[in-house]
DSSP file (Angstrom, degrees, kcal/mol; ACC not computed):
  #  RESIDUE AA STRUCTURE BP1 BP2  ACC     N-H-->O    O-->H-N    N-H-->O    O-->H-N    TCO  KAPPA ALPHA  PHI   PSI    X-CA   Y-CA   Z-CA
    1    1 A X              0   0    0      0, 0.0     2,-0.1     0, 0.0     0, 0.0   0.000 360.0 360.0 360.0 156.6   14.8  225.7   32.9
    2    2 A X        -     0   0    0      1,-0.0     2,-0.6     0, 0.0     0, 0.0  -0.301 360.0-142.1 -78.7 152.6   16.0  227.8   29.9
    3    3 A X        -     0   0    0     -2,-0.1     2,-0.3     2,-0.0    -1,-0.0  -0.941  21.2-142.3-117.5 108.8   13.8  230.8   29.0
    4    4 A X        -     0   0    0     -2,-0.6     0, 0.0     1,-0.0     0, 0.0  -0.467   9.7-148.4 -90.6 164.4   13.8  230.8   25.3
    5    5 A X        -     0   0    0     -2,-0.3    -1,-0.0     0, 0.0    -2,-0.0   0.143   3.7-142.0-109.8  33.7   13.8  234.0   24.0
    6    6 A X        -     0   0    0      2,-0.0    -2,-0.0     0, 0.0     0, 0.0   0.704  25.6-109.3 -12.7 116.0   12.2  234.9   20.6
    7    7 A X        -     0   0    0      1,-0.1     2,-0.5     3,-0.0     0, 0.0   0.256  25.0-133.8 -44.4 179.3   13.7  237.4   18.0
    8    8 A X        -     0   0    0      0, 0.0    -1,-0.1     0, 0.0    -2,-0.0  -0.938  23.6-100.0-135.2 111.3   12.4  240.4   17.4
    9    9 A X        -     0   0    0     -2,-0.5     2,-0.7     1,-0.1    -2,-0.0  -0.113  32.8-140.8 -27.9  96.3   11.7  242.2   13.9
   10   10 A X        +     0   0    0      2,-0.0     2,-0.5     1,-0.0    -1,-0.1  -0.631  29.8 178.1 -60.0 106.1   14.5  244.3   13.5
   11   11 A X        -     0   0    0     -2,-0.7     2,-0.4     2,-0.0    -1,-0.0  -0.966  24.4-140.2-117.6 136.5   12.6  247.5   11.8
   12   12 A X    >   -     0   0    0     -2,-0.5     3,-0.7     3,-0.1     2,-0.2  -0.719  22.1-134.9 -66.1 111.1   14.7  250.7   11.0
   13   13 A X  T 3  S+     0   0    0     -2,-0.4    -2,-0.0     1,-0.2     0, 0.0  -0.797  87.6   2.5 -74.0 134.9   12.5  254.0   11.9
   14   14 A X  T 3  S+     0   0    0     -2,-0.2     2,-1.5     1,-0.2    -1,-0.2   0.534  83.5 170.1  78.7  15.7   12.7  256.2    9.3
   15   15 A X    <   -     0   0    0     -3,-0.7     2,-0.6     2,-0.0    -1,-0.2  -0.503  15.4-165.4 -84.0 108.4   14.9  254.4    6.8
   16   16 A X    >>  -     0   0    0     -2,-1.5     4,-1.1     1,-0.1     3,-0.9  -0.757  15.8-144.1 -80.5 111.3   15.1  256.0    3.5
   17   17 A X  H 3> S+     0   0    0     -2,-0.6     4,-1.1     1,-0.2    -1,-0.1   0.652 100.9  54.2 -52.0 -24.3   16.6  253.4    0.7
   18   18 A X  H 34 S+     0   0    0      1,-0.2    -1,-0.2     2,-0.1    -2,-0.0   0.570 108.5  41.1-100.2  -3.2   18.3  256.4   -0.9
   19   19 A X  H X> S+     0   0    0     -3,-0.9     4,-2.2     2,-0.1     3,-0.6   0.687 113.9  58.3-105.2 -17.4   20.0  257.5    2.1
   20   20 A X  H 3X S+     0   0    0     -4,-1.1     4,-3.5     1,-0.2     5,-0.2   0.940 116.2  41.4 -42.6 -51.6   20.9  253.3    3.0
   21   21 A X  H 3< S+     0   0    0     -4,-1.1    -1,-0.2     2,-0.3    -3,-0.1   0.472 109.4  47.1 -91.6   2.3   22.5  253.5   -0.2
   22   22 A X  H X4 S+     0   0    0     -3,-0.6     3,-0.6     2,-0.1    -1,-0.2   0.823 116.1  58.4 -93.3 -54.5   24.6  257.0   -0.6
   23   23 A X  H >< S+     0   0    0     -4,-2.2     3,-2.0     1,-0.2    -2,-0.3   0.837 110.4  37.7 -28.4 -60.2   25.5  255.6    2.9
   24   24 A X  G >< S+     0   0    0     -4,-3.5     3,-0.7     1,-0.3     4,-0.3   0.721 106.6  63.9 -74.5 -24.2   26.9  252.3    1.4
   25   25 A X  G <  S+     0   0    0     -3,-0.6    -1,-0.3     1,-0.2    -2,-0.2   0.278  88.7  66.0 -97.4  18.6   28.3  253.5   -1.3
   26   26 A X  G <  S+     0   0    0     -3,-2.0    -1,-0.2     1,-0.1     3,-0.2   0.168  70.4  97.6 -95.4  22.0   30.7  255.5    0.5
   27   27 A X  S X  S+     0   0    0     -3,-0.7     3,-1.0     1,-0.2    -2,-0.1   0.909  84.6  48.4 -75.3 -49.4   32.5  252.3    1.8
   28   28 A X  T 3  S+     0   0    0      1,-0.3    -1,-0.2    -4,-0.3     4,-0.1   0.683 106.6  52.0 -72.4 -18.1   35.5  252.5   -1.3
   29   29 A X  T 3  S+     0   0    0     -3,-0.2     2,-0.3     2,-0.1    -1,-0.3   0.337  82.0  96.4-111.2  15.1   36.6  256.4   -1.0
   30   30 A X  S <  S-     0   0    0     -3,-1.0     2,-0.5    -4,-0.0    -3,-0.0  -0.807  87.6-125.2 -71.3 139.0   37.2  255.9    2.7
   31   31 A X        -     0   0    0     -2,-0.3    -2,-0.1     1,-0.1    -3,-0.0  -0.762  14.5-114.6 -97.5 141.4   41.3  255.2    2.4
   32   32 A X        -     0   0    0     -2,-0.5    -1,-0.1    -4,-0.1    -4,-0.0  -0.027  38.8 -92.5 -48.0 148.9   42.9  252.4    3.7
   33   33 A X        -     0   0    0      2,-0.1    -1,-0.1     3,-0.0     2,-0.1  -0.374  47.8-114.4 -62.3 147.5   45.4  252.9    6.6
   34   34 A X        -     0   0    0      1,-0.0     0, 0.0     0, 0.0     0, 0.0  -0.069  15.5-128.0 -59.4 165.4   49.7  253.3    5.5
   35   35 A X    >   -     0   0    0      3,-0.1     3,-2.6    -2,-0.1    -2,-0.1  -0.430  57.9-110.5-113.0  20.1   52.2  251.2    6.1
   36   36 A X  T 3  S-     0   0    0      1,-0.3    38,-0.2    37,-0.1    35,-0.0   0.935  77.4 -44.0  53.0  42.1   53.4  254.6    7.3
   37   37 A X  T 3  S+     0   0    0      1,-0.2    -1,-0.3    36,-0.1    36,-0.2   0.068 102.3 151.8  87.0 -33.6   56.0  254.8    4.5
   38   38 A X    <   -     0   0    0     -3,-2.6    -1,-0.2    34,-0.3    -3,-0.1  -0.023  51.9-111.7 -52.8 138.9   57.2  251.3    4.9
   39   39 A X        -     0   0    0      1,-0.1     2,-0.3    38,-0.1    -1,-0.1  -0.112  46.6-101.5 -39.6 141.4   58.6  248.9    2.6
   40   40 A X        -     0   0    0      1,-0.1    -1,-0.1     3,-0.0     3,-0.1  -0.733  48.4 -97.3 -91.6 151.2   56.3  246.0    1.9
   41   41 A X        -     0   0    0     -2,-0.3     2,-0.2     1,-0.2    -1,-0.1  -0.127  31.3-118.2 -83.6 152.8   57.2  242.8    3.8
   42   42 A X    >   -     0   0    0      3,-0.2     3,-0.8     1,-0.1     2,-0.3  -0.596  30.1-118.3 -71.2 131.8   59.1  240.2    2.4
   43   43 A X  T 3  S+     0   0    0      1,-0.3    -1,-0.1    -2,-0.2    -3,-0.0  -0.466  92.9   8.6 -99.3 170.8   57.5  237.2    2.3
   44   44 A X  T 3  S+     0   0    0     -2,-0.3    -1,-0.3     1,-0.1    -2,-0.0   0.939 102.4 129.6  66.5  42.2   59.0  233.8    4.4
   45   45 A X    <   +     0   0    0     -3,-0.8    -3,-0.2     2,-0.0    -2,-0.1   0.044  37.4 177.1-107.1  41.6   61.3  236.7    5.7
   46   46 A X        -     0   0    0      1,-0.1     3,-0.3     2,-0.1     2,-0.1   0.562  31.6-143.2  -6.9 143.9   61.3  236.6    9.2
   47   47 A X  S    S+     0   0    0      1,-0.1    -1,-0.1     2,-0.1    -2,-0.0  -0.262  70.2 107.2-119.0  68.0   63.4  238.9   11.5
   48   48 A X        +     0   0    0     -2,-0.1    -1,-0.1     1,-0.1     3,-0.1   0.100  52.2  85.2-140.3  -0.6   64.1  236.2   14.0
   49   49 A X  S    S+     0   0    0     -3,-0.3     2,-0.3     1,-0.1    -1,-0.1   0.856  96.1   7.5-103.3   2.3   67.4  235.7   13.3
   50   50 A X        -     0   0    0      2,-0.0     2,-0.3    -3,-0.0    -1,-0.1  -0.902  61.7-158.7-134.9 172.6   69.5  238.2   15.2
   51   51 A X        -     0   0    0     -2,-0.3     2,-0.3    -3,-0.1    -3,-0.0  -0.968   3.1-160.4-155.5 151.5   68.4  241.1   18.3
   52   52 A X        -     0   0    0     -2,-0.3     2,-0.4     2,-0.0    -2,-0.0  -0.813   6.7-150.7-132.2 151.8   70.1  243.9   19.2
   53   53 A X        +     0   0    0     -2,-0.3     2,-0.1     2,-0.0    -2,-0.0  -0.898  24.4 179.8-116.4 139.1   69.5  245.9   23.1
   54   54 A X        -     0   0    0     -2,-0.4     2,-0.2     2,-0.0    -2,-0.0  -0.518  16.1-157.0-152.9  88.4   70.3  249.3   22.2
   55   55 A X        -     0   0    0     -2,-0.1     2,-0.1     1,-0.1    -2,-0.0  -0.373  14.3-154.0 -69.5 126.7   69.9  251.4   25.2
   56   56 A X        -     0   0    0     -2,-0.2     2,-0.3     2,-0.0     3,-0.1  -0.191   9.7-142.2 -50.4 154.2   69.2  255.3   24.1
   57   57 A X     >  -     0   0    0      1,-0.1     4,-3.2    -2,-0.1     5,-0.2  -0.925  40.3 -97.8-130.2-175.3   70.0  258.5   26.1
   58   58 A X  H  > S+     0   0    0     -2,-0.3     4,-1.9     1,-0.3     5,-0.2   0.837 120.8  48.0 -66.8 -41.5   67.2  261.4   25.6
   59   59 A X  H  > S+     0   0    0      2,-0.3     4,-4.6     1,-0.3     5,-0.4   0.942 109.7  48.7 -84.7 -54.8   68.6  263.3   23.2
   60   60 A X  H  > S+     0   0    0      1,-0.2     4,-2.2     2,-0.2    -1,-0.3   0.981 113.2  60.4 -40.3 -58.7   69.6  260.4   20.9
   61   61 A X  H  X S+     0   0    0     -4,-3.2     4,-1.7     1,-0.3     5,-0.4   0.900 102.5  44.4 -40.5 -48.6   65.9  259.6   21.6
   62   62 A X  H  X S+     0   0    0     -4,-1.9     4,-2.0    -5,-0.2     5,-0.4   0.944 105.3  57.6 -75.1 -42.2   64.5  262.6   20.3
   63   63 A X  H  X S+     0   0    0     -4,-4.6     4,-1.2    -5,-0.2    -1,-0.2   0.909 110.7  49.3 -69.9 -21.5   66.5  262.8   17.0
   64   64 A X  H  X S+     0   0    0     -4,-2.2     4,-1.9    -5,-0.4     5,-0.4   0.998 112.8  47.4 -63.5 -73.5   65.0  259.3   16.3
   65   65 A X  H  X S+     0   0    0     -4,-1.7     4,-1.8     1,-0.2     5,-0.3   0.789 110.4  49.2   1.3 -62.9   61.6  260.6   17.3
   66   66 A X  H  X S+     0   0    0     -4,-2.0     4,-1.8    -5,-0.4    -1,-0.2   0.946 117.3  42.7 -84.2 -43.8   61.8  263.5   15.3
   67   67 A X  H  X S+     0   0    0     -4,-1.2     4,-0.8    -5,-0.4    -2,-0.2   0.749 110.8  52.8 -60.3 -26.1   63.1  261.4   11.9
   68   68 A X  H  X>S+     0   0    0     -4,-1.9     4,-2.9     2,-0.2     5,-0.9   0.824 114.8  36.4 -89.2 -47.8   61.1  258.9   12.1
   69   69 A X  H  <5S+     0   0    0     -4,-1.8    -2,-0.2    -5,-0.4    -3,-0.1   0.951 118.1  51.0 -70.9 -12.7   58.0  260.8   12.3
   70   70 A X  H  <5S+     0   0    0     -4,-1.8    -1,-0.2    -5,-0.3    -2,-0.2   0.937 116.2  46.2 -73.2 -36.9   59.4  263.4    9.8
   71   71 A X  H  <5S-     0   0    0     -4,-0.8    -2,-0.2    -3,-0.5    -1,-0.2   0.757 108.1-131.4  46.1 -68.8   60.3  259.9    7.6
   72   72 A X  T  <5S+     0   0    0     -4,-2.9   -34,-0.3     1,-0.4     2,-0.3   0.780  71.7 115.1  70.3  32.7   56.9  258.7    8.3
   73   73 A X  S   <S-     0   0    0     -5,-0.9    -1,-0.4   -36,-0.2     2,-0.3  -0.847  74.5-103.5-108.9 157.0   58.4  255.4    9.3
   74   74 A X     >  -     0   0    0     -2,-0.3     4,-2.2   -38,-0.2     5,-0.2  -0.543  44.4 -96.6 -85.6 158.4   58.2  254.0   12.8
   75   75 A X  H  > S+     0   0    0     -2,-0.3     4,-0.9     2,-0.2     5,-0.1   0.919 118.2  45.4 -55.2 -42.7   61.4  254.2   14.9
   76   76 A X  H >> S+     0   0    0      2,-0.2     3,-4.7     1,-0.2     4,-0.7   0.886 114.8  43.6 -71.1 -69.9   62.7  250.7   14.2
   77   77 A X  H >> S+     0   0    0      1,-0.5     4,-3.1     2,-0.2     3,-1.2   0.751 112.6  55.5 -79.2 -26.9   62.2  250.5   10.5
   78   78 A X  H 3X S+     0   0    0     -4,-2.2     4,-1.4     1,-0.2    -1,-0.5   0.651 113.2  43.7 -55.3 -21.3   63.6  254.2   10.4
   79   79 A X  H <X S+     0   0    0     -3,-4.7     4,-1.6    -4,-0.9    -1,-0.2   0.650 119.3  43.1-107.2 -27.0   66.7  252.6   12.2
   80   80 A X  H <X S+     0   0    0     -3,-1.2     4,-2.7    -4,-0.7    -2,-0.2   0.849 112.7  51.1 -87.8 -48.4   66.5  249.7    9.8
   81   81 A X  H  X S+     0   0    0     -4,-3.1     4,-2.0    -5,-0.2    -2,-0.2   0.918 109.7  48.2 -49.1 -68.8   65.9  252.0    7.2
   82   82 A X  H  X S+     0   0    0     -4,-1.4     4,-2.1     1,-0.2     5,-0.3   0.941 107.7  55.3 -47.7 -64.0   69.4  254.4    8.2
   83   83 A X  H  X S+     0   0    0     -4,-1.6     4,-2.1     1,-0.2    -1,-0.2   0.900 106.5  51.5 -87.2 -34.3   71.8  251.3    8.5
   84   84 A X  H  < S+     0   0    0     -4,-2.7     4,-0.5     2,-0.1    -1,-0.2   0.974 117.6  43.5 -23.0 -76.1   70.7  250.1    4.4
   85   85 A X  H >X S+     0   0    0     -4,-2.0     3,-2.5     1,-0.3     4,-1.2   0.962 110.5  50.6 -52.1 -70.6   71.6  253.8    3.5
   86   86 A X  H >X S+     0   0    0     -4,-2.1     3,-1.3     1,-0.3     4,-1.1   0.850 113.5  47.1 -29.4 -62.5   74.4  253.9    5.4
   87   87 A X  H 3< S+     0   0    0     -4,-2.1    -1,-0.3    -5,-0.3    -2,-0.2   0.613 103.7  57.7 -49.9 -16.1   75.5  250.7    3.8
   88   88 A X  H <4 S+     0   0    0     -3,-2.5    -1,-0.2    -4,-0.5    -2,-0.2   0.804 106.8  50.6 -73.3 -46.7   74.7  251.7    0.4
   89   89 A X  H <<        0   0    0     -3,-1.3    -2,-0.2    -4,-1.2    -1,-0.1   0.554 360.0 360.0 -71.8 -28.8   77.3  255.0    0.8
   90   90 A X     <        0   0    0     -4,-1.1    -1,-0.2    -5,-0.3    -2,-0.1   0.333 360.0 360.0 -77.2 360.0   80.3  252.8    2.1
């Protein structure tokens, strides 16, 4: 047989309405998270129609590392980013 369980009166010890409410009203001046520099995404623009494998060796790896975070982009869209520009210059 089930044991049913009866709630229990949630009471707050010590809750002061004016500290509830300094509390709650700091909810908007916390900032949202970045897109980390990034373009906002196109929409109905998938990236599903081509892949690339593009095997690294460390060093290459680390100048990617170090651009993208200097960039403040993540390593693909920094990659994504470079072959636009590139194109742009040609």
């Amino acid at each position: 047989m089930v044991k049913r369980r009866d709630p229990k009166k949630a009471e707050i010890p010590d809750a002061d309405p004016a500290k509830i409410e300094e509390f709650a009203s700091r909810v908007d001046e916390v900032p949202k998270p970045s897109r980390m520099g990034r373009p906002p995404k196109a929409p109905g623009k998938k990236r599903d129609y081509k892949a690339i494998s593009l095997p690294f060796n460390q060093a290459e790896w680390e100048v990617l590392e170090e651009a993208a975070e200097k960039a403040g982009r993540s390593k693909n869209n920094f990659i994504r980013w470079a072959i636009a520009e590139m194109a742009k210059n040609l």
